[in-house]
C-alpha positions, 0 to 999 in steps of 0.5 A, a space after each residue: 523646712 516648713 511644709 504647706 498642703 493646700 486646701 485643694 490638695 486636702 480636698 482631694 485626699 479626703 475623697 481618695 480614701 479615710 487614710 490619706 490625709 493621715 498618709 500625707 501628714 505622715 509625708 509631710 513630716 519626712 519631707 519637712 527632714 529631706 525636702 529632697 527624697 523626691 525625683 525630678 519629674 518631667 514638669 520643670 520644678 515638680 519633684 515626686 515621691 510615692 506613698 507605700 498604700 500598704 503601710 496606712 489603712 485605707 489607702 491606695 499607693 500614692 504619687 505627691 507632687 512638690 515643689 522645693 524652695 529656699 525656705 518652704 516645700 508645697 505639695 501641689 498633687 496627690 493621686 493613686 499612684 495607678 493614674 500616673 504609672 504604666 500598667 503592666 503589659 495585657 495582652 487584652 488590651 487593645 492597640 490601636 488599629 493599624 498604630 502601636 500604641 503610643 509611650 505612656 506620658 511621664 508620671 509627673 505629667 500625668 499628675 499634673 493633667 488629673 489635678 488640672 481637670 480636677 480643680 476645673 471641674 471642682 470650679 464648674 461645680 461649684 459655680 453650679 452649686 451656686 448658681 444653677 441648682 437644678 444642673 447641680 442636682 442632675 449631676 452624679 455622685 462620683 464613681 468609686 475607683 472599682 467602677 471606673 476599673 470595670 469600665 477600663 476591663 470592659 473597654 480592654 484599654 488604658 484609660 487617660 489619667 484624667 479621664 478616670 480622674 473625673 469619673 472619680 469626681 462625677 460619674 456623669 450628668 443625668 440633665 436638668 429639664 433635658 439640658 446637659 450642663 457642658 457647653 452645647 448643654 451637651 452631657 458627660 455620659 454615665 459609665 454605663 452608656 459609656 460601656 454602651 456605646 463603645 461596643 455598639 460603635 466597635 460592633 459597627 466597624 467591624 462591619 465596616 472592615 468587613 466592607 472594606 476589604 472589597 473597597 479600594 484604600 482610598 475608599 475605606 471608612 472609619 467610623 470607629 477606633 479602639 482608643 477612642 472613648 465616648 465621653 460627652 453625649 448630644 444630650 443626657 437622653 441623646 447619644 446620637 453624636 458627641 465627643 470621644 477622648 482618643 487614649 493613644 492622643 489625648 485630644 478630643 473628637 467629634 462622632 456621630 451615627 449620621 454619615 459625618 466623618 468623626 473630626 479632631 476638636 483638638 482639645 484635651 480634656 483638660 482644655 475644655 473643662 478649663 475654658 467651660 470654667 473660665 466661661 462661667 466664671 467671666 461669660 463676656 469673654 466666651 466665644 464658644 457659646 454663651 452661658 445663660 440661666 432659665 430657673 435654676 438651669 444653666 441653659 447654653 445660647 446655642 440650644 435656646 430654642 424660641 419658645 423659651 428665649 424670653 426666659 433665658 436669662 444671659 451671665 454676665 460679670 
């Protein structure tokens, strides 16, 4: 059986640790002997199998992702097994106010969700590289697997897969010339005004549940809830407004410190970095925002402002 790694899914292992590629070239050879050691997953033609991170050097537990054919096996995804598997009960970890906190999804699902905002990301990224510089330096280096861990203890929840799966590819975006590089030249927030913010915001609800109690229920205010994480700032330097990722969801929403009501985008995380990426990559068809350049910078239509509109520079094909 002839077994195929991408060169996407090499990429990835080289970033998860100096022993993974040779754990995967381990793998590949067992599977090449039994293509079907794997276990279906929720996916529709994924099987997954686990890697022991004991038995290899410098190497996390693992979950790979295949798919099985006649004459040929591919594997489509390697991520730390602690992305896809549900972590062990806490009793310090937060449930959502007034909801238990939703079934963890099927391992195989979310594999696919960390590779899928993987390979968006590495597609911004690389459009950046080549086209924007000066956005492509203000980008962080990714965080290191302990550091997102810190901020999952500090938040006391269980942070989406691909969530921790971007941190792990960029640790936030510190602005070129004051512009964030996602659309709205909005910024994916630092760890540490991640941190930040998310207790500033849960220190303001519990004011407001202090109000509340007196306030009929129809009148209640919720500016804040546990499961939700601040990801993507107004600015680098803004945290005024944004958008936060709902753990217990999965979809994305808008928050603010004025007195707007946080709303639903009904995005994922996936969904959004995908549709940056497919803008960048074919500007004519955006409709959220049109992409353009001042210098090296990706500037958004959206945040030009007049003075330097004869600058600005619209993407096309």
């Amino acid at each position: 059986m002839n077994v195929e790694i991408p060169p996407h899914v090499r990429e990835t292992a080289s970033q998860l640790g100096d022993g993974v590629p040779y754990a995967l070239k381990v793998l590949a050879g067992r599977l090449a002997d039994d293509p079907d050691m794997g276990e279906p997953s929720a996916v529709p033609g994924i099987l997954t199998v686990m890697i022991d991170g004991d038995l290899f050097e410098d190497c996390p537990a693992l979950a790979v992702g295949y798919i099985r054919e006649p004459a040929r096996l591919e594997i489509r995804y390697v991520t730390p097994a602690s992305f896809v598997q549900p972590a062990a009960d806490n009793p310090d970890r937060r449930e959502p106010q007034g909801q238990h906190q939703e079934q963890p999804a099927h391992p195989g699902a979310e594999a696919v969700a960390v590779r899928e905002v993987a390979d968006a990301w590495r597609r911004i990224s690389g459009w950046l590289r080549a086209n924007a510089p000066d956005s492509h330096a203000a980008l962080r280096a990714g965080a290191s697997a302990a550091a997102v861990a810190a901020v999952e203890g500090d938040l006391g929840i269980q942070l989406p897969a691909e969530l921790r799966a971007l941190w792990l590819l960029t640790a936030g975006d510190d602005g070129a010339h004051g512009w964030g590089c996602l659309p709205g030249n909005r910024a994916l927030m630092t760890l540490e005004a991640v941190s930040a913010l998310y207790r500033m915001r849960m220190a303001a609800q519990a004011q407001e549940d202090i109000l509340n109690s007196g306030r009929p229920e129809g009148e209640r205010v919720t500016v804040w809830q546990a499961t939700w994480v601040p990801v993507i700032g107004l600015g680098p330097a803004d945290d005024t407004s944004g958008l936060y990722l709902d753990a217990a969801t999965g979809f994305l929403g808008r928050w603010s410190r004025y007195k707007e009501a946080p709303g639903e985008e009904r995005d994922t995380l996936v969904t959004y970095m995908e549709e940056m990426a497919d803008m960048l990559e074919s500007p004519a068809l955006a409709a959220r925002d049109k992409p353009g350049l001042i210098g090296g910078t990706l500037v958004w239509l959206s945040s030009v402002d007049p003075v330097r509109e004869d600058r600005w520079q619209l993407l096309t094909d």
